[in-house]
MARTIPA-334345 format. One record per residue: z, y, x of N, C-alpha, C, O, CB in turn; residue number from 0. Coordinates in steps of 0.2 Angstrom, whole numbers, plus 5000, padded with zeros to 4 digits. Atoms other than C-alpha are relative to their C-alpha. Last residue first. Glycine has a CB too. Layout:
N
{node {Z, Y, X}, {Z, Y, X}, {Z, Y, X}, {Z, Y, X}, {Z, Y, X}, NUM}
...
//
This chain:
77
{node {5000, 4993, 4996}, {5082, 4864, 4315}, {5005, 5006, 5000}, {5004, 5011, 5003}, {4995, 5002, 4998}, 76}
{node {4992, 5000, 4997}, {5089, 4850, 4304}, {5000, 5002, 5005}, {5004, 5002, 5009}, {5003, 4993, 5002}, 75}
{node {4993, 4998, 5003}, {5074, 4855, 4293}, {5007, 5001, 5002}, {5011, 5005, 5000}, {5000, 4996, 4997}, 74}
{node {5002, 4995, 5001}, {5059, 4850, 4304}, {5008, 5005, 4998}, {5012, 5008, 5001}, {4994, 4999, 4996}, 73}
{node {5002, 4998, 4992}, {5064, 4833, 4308}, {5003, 5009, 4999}, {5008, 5012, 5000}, {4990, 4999, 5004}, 72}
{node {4994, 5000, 5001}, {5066, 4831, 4288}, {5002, 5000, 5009}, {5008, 5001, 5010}, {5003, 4994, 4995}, 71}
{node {4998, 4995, 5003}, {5049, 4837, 4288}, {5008, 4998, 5000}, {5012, 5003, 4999}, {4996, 5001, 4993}, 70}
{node {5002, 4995, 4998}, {5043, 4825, 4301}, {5004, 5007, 4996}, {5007, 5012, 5000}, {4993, 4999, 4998}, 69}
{node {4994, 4997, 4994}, {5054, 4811, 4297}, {4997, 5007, 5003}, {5001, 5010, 5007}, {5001, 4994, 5007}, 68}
{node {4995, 4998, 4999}, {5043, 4814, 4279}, {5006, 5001, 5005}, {5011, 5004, 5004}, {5001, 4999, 4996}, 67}
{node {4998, 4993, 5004}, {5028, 4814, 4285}, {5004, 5004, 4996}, {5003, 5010, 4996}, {4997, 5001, 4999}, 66}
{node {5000, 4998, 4993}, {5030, 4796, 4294}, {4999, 5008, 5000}, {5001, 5012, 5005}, {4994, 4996, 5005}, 65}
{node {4993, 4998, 4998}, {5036, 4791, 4278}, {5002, 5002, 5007}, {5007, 5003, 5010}, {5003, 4994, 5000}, 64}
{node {4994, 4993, 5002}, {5023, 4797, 4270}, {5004, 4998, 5002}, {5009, 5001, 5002}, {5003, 5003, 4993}, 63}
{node {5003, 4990, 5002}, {5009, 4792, 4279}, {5006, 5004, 4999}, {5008, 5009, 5002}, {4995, 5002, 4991}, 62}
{node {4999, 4996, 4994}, {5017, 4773, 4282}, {4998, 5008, 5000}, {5001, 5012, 5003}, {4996, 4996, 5005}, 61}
{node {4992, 5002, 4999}, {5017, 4770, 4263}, {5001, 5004, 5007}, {5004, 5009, 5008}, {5001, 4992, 5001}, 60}
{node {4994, 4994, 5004}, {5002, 4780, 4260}, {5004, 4997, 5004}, {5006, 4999, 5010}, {5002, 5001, 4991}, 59}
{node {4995, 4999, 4993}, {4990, 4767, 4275}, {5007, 5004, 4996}, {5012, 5006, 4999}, {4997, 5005, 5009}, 58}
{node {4997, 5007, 5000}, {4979, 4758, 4260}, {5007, 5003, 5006}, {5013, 5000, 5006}, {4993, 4992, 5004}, 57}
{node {4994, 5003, 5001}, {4978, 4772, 4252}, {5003, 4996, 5002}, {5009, 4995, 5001}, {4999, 4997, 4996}, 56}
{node {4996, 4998, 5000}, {4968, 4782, 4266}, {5005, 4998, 4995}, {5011, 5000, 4996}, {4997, 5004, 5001}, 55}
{node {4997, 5004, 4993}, {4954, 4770, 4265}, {5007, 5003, 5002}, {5011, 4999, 5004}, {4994, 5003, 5007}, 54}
{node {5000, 5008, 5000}, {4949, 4771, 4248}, {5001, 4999, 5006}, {5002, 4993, 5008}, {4993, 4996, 4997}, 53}
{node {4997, 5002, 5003}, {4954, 4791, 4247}, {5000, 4991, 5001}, {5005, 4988, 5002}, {4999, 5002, 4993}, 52}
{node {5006, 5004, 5008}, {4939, 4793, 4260}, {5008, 4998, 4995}, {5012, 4994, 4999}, {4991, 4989, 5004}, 51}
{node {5003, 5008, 5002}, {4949, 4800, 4277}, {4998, 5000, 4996}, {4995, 5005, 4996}, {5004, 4994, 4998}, 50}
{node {5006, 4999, 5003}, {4951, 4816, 4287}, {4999, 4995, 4996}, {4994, 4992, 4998}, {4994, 5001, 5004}, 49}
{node {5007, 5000, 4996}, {4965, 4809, 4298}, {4999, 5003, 4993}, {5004, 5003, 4989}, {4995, 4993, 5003}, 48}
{node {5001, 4997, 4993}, {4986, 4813, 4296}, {4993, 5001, 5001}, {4992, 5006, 5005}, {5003, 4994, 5006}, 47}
{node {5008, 5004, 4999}, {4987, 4811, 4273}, {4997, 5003, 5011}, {4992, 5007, 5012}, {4992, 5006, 4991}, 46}
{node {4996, 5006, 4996}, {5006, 4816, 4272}, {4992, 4996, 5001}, {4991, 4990, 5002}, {5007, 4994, 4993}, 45}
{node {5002, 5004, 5003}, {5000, 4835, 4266}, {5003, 4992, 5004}, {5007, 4993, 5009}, {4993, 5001, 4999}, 44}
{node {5001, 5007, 4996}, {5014, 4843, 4267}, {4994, 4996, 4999}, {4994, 4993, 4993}, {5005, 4995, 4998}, 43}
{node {5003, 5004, 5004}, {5013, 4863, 4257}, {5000, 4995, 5006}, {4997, 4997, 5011}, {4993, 5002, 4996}, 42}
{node {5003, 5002, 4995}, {5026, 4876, 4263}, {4998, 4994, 4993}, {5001, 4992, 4988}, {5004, 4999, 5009}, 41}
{node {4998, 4999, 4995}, {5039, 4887, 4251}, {4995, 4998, 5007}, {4994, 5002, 5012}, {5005, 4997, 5000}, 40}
{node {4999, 5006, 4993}, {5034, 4887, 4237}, {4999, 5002, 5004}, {4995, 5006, 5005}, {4996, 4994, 5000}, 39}
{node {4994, 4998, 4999}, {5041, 4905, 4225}, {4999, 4989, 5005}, {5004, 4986, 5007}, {5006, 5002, 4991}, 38}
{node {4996, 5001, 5006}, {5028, 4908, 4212}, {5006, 4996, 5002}, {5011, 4994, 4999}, {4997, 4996, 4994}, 37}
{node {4999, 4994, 5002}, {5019, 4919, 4225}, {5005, 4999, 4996}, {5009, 5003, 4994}, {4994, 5003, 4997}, 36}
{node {4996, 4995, 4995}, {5017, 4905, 4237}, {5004, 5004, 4995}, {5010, 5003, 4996}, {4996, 5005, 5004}, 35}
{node {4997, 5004, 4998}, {5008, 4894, 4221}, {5008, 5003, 5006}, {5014, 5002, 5005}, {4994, 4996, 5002}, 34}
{node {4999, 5001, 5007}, {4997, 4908, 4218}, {5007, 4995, 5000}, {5012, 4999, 4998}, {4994, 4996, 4998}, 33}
{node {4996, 4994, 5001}, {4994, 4910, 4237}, {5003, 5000, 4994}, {5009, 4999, 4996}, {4997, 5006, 5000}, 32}
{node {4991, 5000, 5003}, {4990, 4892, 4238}, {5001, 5005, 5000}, {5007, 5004, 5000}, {5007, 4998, 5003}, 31}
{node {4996, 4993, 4998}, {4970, 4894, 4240}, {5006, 4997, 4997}, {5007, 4994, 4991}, {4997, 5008, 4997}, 30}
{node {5000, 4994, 5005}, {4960, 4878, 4241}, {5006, 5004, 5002}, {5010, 5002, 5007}, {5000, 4998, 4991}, 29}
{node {5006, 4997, 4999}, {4963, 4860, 4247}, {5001, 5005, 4997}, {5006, 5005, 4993}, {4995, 4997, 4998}, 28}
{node {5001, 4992, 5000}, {4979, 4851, 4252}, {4992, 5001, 5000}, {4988, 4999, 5004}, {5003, 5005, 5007}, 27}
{node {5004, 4994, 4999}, {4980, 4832, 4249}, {5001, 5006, 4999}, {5003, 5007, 4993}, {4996, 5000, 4997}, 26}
{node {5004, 5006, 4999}, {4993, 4816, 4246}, {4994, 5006, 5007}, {4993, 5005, 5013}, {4996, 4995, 4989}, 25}
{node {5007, 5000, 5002}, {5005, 4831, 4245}, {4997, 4994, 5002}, {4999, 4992, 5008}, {4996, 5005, 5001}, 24}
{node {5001, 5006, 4995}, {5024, 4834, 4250}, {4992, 4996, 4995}, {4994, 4993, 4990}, {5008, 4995, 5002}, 23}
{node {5001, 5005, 5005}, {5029, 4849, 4241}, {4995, 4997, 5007}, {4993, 5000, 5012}, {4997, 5002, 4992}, 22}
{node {5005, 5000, 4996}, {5043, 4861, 4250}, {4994, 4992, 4996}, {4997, 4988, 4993}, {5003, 4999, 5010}, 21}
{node {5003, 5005, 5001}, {5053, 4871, 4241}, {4994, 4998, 5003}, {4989, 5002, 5003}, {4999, 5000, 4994}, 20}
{node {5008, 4997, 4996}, {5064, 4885, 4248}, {4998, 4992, 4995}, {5002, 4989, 4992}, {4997, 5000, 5013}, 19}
{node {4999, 5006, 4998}, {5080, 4889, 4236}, {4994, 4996, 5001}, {4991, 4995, 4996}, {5004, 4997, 4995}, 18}
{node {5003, 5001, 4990}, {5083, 4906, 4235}, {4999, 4994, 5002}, {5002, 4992, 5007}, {5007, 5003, 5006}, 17}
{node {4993, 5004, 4998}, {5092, 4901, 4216}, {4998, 5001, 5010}, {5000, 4999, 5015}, {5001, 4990, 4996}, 16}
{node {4995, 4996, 5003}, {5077, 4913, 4208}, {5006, 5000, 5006}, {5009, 5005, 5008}, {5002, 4997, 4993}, 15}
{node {5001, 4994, 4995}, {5064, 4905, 4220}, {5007, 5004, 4996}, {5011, 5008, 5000}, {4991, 5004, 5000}, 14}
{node {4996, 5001, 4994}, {5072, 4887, 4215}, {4998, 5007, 5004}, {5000, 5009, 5009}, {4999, 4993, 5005}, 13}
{node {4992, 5001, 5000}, {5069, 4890, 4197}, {5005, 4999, 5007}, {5011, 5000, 5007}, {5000, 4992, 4996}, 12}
{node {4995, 4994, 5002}, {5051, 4897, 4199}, {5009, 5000, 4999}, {5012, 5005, 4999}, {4997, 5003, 4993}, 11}
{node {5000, 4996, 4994}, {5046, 4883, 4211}, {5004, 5006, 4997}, {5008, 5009, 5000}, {4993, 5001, 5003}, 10}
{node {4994, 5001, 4994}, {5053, 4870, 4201}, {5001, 5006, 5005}, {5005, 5007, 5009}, {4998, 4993, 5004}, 9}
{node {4996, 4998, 5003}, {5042, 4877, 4185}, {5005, 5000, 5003}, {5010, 5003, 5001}, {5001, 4998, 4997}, 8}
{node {4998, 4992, 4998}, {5028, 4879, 4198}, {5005, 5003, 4995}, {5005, 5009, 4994}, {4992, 5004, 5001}, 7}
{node {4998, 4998, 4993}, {5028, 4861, 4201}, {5003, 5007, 5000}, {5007, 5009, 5004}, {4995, 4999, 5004}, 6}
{node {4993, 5001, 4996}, {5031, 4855, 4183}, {5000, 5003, 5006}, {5005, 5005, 5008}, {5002, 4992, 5002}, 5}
{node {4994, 5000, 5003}, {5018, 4865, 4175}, {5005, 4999, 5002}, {5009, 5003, 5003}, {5002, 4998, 4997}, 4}
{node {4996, 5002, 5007}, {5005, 4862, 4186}, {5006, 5002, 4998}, {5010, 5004, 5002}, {5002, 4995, 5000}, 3}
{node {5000, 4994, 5004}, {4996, 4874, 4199}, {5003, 4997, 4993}, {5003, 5000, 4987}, {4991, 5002, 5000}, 2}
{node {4996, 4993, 5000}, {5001, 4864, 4213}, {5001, 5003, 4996}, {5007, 5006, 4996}, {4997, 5004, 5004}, 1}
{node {5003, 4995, 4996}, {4994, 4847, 4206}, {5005, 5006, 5001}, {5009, 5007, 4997}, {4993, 5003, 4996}, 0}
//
């Protein structure tokens, strides 16, 4: 989750080093300020429709990898 240990231990280590972090999510819900504040950069979700978890496993693979040429699209901006 956002608000875990590891994420927002990466986040404080790469805000120090200026160094953006972007987290690439199954799901976004709820407030990230928190999360912002401790130095992430942008939140992915890789989930394109509205879906039910049991329908939206079955396509992850393609999800993320079509949401990460997105973000790495994005990047080489």
């Amino acid at each position: 989750s956002l608000g875990g240990k590891v994420v927002i231990g990466v986040c404080r280590r790469a805000k120090k080093q200026k160094v953006p972090v972007i987290a690439v999510v199954g799901g976004a819900e709820g407030d990230m300020q928190d999360a912002y504040a401790q130095g992430l950069s942008a939140v992915v979700s890789i989930n394109r429709l509205p879906q039910d978890f049991s329908v939206s496993r079955r396509n992850s693979k393609e999800n993320l990898a079509f949401t990460m040429q997105n973000v790495l699209r994005l990047l080489k901006i």
